[in-house]
C-alpha positions, 0 to 999 in steps of 0.5 A, spaced: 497 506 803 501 507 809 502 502 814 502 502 822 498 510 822 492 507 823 489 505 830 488 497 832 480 497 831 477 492 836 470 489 833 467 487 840 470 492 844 466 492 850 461 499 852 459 500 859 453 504 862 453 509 868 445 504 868 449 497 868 447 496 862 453 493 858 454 491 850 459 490 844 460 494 839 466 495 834 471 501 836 478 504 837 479 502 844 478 496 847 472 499 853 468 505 853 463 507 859 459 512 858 453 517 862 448 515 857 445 509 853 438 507 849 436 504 856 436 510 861 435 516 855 429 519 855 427 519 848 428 512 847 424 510 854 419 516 853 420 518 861 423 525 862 429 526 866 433 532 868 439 533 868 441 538 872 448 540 872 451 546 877 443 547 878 442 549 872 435 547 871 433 550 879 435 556 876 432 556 870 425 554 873 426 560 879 427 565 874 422 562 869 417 562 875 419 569 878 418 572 871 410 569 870 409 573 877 411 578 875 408 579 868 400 577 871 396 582 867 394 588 871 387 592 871 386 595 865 386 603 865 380 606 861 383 610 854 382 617 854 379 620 849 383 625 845 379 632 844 378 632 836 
């Protein structure tokens, strides 16, 4: 094996949530912060958070909103039967 191509591991190096949550773990660099930990996710807190990038979600929702308002069914025209 060849020596000195491998990064320095650092077994407790320190990650760092966007909630102030903190903990340790093994990585290649010695902090990590992230957006997003098991304490603020919400499949691991079973509360449903949106988020909403460049007002992504807004849109969809207005789109989605417009498009049920528009779909509403109609009055429904007798057929005509045709002539045999």
């Amino acid at each position: 094996m060849k020596k000195d191509i491998h990064p320095k591991w650092y077994p407790k190096a320190k990650v760092k949530c966007a909630c102030g949550n903190t903990f340790e773990t093994g990585a290649t660099v010695p902090e990590i912060e992230v957006d997003v930990c098991s304490n603020c996710h919400s499949f691991f807190t079973g509360n449903q958070k949106l988020v909403d990038t460049a007002g992504r979600v807004t849109r969809y929702q207005q789109r989605l909103a417009k498009s049920k308002a528009i779909s509403k069914p109609s009055a429904k025209k007798p057929r005509s039967k045709k002539a045999k």
